[in-house]
C-alpha positions as CSV (number, residue, x, y, z in Angstrom):
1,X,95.1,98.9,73.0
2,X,97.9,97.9,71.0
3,X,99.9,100.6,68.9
4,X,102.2,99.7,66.0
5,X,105.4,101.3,66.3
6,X,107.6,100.0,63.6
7,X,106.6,98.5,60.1
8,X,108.1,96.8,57.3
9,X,107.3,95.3,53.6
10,X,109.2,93.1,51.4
11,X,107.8,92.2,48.1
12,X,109.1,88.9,49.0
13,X,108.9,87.0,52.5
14,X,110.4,88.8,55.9
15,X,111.7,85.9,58.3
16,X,110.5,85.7,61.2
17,X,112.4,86.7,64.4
18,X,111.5,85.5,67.9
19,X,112.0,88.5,69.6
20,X,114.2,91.6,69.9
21,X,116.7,92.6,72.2
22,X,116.8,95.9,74.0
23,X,119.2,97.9,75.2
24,X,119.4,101.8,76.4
25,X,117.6,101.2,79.1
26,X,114.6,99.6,77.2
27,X,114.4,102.3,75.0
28,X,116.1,101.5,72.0
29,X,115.8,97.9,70.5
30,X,117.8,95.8,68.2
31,X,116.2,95.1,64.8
32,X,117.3,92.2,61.6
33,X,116.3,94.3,58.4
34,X,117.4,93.2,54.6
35,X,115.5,96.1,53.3
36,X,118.6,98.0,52.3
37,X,119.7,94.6,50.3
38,X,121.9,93.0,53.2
39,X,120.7,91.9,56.0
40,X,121.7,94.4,58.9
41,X,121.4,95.8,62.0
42,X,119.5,98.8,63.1
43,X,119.0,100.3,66.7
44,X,115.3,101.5,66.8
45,X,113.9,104.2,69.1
46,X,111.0,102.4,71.0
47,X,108.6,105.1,69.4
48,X,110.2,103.3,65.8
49,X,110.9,107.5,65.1
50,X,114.6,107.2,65.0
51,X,116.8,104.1,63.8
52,X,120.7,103.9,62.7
53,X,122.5,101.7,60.4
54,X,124.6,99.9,62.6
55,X,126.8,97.2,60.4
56,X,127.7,99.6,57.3
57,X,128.5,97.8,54.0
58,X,127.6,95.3,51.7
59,X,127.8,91.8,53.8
60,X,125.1,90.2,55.3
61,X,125.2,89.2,58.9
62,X,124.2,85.5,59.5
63,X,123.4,85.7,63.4
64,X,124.2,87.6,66.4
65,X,126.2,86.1,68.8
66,X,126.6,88.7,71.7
67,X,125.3,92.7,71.8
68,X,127.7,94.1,75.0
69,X,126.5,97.7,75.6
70,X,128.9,98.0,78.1
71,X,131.6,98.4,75.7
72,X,129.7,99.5,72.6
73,X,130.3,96.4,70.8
74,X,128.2,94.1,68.7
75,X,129.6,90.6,67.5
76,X,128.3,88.8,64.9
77,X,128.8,85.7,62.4
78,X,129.3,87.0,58.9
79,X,131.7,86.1,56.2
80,X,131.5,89.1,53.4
81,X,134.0,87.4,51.0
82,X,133.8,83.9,50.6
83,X,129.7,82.9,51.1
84,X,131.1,79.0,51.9
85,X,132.5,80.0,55.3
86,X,131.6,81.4,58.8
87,X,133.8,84.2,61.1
88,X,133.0,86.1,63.7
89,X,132.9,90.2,62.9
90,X,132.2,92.9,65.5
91,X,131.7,96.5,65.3
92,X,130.4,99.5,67.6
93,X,126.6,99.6,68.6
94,X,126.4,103.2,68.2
95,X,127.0,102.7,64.3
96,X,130.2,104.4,64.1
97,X,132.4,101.7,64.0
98,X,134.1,99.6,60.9
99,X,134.0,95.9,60.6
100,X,136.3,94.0,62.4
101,X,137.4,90.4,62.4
102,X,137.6,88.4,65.9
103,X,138.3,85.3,64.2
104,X,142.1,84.9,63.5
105,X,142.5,84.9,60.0
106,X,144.9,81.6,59.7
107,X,141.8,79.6,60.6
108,X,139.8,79.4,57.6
109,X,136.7,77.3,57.4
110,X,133.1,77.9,59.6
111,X,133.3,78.5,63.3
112,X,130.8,79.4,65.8
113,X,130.7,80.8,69.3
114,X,128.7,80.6,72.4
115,X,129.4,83.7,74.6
116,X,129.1,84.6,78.3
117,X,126.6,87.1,78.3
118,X,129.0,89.2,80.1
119,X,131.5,88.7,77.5
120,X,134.0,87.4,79.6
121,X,133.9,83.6,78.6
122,X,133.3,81.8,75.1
123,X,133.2,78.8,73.8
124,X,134.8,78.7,70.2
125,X,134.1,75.7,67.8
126,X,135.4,75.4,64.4
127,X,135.8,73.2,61.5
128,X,135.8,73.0,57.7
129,X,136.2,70.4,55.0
130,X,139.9,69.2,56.2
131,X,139.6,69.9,59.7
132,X,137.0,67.7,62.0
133,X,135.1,69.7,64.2
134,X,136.9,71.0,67.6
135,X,136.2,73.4,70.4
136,X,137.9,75.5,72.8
137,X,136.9,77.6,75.9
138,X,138.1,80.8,75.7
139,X,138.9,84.0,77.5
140,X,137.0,85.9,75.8
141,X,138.0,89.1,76.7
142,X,141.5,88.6,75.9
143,X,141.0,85.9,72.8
144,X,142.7,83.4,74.4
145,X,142.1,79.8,75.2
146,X,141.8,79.0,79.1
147,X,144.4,76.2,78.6
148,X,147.2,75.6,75.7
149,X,146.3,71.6,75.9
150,X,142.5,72.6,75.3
151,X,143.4,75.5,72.9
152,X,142.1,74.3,68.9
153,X,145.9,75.0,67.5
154,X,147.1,72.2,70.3
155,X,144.4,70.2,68.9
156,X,144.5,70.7,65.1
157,X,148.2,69.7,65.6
158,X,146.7,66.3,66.3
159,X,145.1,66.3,63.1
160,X,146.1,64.2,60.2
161,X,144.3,66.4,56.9
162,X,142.6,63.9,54.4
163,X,144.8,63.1,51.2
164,X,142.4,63.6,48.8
165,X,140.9,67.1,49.7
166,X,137.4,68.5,48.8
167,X,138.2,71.2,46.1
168,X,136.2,74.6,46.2
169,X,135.2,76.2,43.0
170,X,133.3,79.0,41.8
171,X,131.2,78.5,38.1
172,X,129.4,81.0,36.5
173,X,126.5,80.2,34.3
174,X,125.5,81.7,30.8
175,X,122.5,83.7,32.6
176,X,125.8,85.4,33.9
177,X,124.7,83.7,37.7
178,X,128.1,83.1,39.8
179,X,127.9,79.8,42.5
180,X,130.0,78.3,44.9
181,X,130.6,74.6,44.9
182,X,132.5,71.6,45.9
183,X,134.1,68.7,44.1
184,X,135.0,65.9,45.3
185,X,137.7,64.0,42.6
186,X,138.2,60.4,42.7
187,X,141.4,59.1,44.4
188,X,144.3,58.1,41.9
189,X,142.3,60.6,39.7
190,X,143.8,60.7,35.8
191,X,142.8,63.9,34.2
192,X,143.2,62.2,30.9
193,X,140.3,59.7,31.7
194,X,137.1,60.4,32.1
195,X,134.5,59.8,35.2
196,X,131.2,60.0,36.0
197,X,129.4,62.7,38.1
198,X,127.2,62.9,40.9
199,X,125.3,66.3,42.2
200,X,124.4,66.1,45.2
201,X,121.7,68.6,45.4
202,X,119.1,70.8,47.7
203,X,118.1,74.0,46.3
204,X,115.6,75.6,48.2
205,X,115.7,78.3,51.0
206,X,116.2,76.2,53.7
207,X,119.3,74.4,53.2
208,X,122.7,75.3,52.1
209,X,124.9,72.6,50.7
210,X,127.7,74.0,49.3
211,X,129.4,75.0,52.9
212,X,132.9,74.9,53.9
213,X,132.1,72.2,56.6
214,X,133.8,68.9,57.7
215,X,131.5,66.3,56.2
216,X,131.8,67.9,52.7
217,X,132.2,65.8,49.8
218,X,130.9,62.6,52.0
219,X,128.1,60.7,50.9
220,X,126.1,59.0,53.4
221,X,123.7,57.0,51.4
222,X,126.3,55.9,49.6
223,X,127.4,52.1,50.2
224,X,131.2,52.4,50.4
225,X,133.4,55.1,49.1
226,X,132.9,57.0,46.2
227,X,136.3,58.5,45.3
228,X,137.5,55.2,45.5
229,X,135.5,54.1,43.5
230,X,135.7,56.2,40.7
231,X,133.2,59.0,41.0
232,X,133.4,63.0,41.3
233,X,130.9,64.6,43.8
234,X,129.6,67.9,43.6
235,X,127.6,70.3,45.3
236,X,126.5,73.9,44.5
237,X,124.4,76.2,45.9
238,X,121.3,78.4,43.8
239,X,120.1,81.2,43.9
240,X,117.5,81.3,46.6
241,X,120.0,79.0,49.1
242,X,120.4,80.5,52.5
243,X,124.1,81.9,51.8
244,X,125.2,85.8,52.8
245,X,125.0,87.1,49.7
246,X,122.5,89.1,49.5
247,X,119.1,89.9,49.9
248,X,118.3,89.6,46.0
249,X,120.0,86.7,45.8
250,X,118.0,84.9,48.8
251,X,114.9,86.2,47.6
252,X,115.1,85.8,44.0
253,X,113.2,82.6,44.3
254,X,110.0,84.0,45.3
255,X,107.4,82.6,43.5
256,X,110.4,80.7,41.6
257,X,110.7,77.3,43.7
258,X,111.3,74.6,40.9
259,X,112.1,77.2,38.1
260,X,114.9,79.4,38.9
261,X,116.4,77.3,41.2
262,X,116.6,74.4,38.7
263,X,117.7,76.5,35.9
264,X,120.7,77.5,38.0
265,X,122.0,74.5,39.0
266,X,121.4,72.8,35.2
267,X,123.4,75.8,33.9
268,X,125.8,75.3,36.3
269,X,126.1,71.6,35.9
270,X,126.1,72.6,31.7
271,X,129.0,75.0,32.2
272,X,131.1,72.3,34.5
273,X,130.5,69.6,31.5
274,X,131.9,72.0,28.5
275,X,135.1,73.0,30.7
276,X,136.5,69.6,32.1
277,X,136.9,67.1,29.2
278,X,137.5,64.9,32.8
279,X,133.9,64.7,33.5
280,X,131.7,62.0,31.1
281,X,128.9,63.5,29.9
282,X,127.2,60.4,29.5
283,X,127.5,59.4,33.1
284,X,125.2,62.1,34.8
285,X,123.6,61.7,38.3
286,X,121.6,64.0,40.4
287,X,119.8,62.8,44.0
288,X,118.5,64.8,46.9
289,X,116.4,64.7,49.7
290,X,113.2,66.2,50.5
291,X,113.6,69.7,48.7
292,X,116.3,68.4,47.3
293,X,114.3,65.3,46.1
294,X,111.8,68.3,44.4
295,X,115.2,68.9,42.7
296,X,116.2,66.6,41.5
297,X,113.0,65.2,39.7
298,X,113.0,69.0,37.9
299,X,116.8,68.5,37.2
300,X,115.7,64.6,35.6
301,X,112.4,66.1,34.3
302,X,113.0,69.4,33.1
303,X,116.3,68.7,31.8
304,X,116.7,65.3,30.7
305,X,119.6,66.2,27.8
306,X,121.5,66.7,31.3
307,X,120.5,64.8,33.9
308,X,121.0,60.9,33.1
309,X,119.7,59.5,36.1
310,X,118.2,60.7,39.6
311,X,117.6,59.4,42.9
312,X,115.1,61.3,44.4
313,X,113.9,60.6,48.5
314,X,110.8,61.9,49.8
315,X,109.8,64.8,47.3
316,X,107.5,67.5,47.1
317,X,106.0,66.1,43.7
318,X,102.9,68.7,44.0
319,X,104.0,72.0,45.5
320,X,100.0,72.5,46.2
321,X,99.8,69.4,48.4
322,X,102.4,71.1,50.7
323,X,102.1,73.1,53.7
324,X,101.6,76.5,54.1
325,X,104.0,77.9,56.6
326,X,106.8,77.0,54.2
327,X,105.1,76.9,50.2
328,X,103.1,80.4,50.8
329,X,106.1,82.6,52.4
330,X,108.4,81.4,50.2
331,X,105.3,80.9,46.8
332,X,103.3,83.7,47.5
333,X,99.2,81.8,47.8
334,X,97.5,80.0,45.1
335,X,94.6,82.2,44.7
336,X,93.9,83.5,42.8
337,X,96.7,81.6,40.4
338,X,97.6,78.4,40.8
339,X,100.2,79.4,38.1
340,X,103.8,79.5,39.9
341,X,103.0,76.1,42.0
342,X,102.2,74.1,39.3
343,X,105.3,75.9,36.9
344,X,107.4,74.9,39.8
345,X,106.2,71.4,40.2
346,X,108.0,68.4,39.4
347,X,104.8,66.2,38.5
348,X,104.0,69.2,35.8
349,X,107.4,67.8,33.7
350,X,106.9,64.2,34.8
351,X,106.0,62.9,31.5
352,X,109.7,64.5,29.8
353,X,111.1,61.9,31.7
354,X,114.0,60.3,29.5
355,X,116.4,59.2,32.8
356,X,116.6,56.3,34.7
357,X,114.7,57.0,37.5
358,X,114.9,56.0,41.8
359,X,112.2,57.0,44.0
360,X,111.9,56.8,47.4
361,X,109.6,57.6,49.8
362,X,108.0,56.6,53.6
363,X,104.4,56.2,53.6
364,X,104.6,57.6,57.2
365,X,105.7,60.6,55.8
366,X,103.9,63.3,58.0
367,X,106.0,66.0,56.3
368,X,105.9,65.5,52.9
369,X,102.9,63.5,52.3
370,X,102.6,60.1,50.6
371,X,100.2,61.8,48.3
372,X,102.9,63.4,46.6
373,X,104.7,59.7,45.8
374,X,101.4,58.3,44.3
375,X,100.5,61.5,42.4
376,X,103.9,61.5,40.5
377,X,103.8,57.7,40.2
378,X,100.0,57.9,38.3
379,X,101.6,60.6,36.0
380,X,104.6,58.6,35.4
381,X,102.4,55.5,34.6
382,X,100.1,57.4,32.1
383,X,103.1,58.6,30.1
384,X,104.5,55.6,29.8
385,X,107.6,56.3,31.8
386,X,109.8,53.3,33.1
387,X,111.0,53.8,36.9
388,X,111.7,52.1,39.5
389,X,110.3,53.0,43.4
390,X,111.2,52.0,47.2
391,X,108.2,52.8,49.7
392,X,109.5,52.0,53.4
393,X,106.2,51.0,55.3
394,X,104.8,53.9,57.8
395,X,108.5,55.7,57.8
396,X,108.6,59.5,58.4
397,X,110.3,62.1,56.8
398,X,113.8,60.9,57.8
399,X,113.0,57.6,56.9
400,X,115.2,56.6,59.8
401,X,112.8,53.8,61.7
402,X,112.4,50.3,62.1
403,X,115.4,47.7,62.3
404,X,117.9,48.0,59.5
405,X,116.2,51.4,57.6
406,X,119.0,53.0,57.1
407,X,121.0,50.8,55.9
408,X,119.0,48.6,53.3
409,X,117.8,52.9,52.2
410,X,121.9,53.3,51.3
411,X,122.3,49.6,49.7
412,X,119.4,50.3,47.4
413,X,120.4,53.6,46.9
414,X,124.6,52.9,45.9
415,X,122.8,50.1,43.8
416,X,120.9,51.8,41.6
417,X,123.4,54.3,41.4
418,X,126.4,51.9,40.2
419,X,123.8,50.1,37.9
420,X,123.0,53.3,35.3
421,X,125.7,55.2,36.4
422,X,128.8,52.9,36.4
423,X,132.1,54.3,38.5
424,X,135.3,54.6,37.5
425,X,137.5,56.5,34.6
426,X,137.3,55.6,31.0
C-alpha cells in the first residue's frame, strides 16, 4: 500500500514537478515549495517529519542547475533584484549558508548553465538585449573558461552593440502595481515629436515578455523595421507572468485570467501615456499571440478609451472552450460557477468594441480551437462591430505551414498595422 509522506495546499495551483532528487543516502530529498511566499528549497526527511529551509530570503529560485553533496553546495538560477534577468546563485545544502553569486557581476543580462554532474565541467551561455547569444565551456570548478579564444569576454570583444538600444523601465500603476518593461524608441528619435505605440503583449502565466534577452524590442511579424520607421515598442510584464517575484505576485491571477492581468497592463499603458508627452495618444496599438491574442482583444474590448487598434492571432475568445490542464489550474473549474471564465473572456466585452480590429487565426488550430474565432466573430456581427479577419486554411497553432505562411501572416499583419496606426513622429 501506498503511504503519503509529505503534503501540501495552495489556495492557488502548485506546479507540477517531475520528480525529486535525493540525496543522504536516499534519505533525505529535495523539494520546490512557494508556500512561505518565494519559491525555495527544502531538504525533507523521507518520513516528510523533518525538513529545513535551505535558500533563506526573499528571492525566488527559477531552476536548479546542479545539487553537489559532495561539497555541500547547491546552485541555482535566480536573480533577486532585477526580475528581467537570469544569474546563477549557490549556497550550502545543509541550509546554513548565505547566497552567493557564481555569475561575475560585469555580465549583466540572462545566462544559463549546463553542468557536469560532478561539477567539474560547465557549459555557460549568456546573452541579453545588446549582447547576441554566446557560450563558453568552462572549468567549472575553478570558473574559468577551458580556452581564452572560446572564453565569452574573447567573444563579446567581437561584438559590435546595436546603436539604438532597448531601454529598460519600471512603471507603476495607480493600483500602486510596479512592472518591468522594455521600450523600444524609434531611430533619429525627437523627443519633441510625437510617435505612435505598439504593446507587444502576453499576459498569462506561461509566458514572460518583458526579459532582458537578445531579441528584445524585435518584431517578427513585423514587415521591415519598426524604429526606422517611426514606432516605439513596448513590452511589460503583469501580474500573474512567470517572473521571480513572488509567489503572490505569480499567483495573483488565480481565477483572474482576463481581469487582473488586463487591468495591469491598461494601467500601465495609462500611466506611460500621462508621463511622456513623446508618445501620441491617438496612435495606440496592442497585438499578441495566443494568450497574448486573449489579451489583446480584452485590452481592444475592455478598454477601448486606450487601446486604438489590435492585432490579435489565434485567441482564446471563450476561456470555457479551452482545455483543462491549463484553464482549471490556473481558473479554478466551472462548476459550480461559470462566473470567473466568462468575467475573463474576451467574447463577454466583444460588443465594446470601438478599435480597429485584426484577427487571425488557423482553422487547423488543434490548440486553440477554431471555435473560439467563429464564436467571437458571431458576437462581433450581432453588435454591429466592423473588423476585419485572416483564417489560414487547416494551419495549427503556430500557423507556420504551407508555402509562404509566414510571410504573407507578417505582410498582412505590418499592413494593417501602418494603415490605422500610421508610423513616424508628428
Amino acid at each position: 500500500a501506498a503511504t503519503e509522506i509529505y503534503q501540501e495546499t495552495d489556495k492557488a495551483w502548485i506546479d507540477a514537478v517531475d520528480g525529486w532528487t535525493w540525496i543522504n543516502a536516499g534519505k533525505e530529498f529535495i523539494y520546490e515549495s512557494e508556500k512561505d511566499g518565494w519559491r525555495h528549497l527544502y531538504r525533507v526527511s523521507k518520513d516528510g517529519k523533518k525538513e529545513t529551509l535551505i535558500t533563506k530570503g526573499d528571492y525566488d529560485i527559477i531552476s536548479i542547475s546542479l545539487i553537489d553533496e559532495k561539497n555541500n553546495m547547491v546552485y541555482f538560477i535566480a536573480s533577486p533584484t532585477n526580475a528581467t534577468q537570469k544569474y546563477l546563485y549557490k549556497t550550502k545544502l545543509d541550509g546554513k549558508g548565505k547566497l552567493e553569486l557564481v555569475t561575475p557581476s560585469v555580465l549583466p543580462g540572462t545566462h544559463s548553465y549546463s553542468i557536469s554532474p560532478n561539477g567539474l565541467f560547465a557549459r555557460h551561455s549568456y546573452n541579453s538585449s545588446v549582447v547576441s547569444p554566446v557560450t563558453e565551456w568552462m572549468n567549472f570548478k575553478d570558473l574559468v573558461p577551458l580556452t581564452m579564444d572560446g572564453s565569452i569576454t574573447s567573444q563579446l570583444a567581437k561584438q559590435t552593440p546595436p546603436k539604438n538600444k532597448v531601454e529598460f523601465f519600471k512603471v507603476t500603476t495607480e493600483d500602486g502595481i510596479t512592472m518591468d518593461g522594455w521600450m523600444k524608441k524609434p531611430d533619429n528619435f525627437d523627443v519633441t515629436k510625437k510617435y505612435p505605440v505598439v504593446f507587444y503583449v502576453y499576459g498569462e502565466p506561461a509566458s514572460q515578455t518583458a526579459a532582458d534577452v537578445w531579441g528584445a524590442g524585435a518584431n517578427r511579424l513585423y514587415t521591415g523595421d519598426m524604429a526606422k520607421d517611426g514606432y516605439i515598442y513596448i513590452s511589460m510584464d503583469n501580474r500573474g507572468a512567470p517572473v521571480p517575484k513572488g509567489r503572490e505576485w505569480r499567483k495573483s491571477i488565480y481565477k483572474n485570467i482576463g481581469q487582473i492581468n488586463i487591468r495591469d497592463q491598461a494601467m500601465a499603458t495609462k500611466k506611460l501615456l500621462q508621463t511622456y508627452a513623446f508618445m501620441d495618444k491617438d496612435r495606440v496599438a496592442v497585438h499578441g499571440w495566443s494568450g497574448g491574442g486573449s489579451s489583446t482583444l480584452n485590452l481592444l474590448f475592455q478598454y477601448p478609451e486606450i487601446y486604438k487598434t489590435g492585432i490579435a492571432v489565434a485567441a482564446v475568445a471563450n476561456q470555457l472552450t479551452y482545455d483543462n490542464i491549463y484553464q482549471e489550474r490556473y481558473m479554478g473549474t466551472p462548476f459550480p460557477s461559470k462566473e470567473a471564465y466568462v468575467k475573463g473572456s474576451p467574447i463577454t466585452y466583444a460588443k465594446n468594441l470601438k478599435g480597429n480590429l485584426l484577427y487571425i487565426h488557423g482553422t487547423g488550430d488543434d490548440n486553440v480551437h477554431y471555435q473560439n474565432a467563429e464564436m467571437l466573430f458571431n458576437e462581433l456581427i450581432k453588435n454591429g462591430k466592423v473588423f476585419q479577419m485572416m483564417s489560414y486554411p487547416n494551419r495549427t497553432h503556430g500557423i507556420s505551414e504551407g508555402a509562404g505562411t509566414s510571410q504573407h501572416l507578417a505582410l498582412t499583419f505590418t499592413k494593417f498595422l501602418k494603415e490605422n496606426c500610421p508610423p513616424g513622429g508628428k
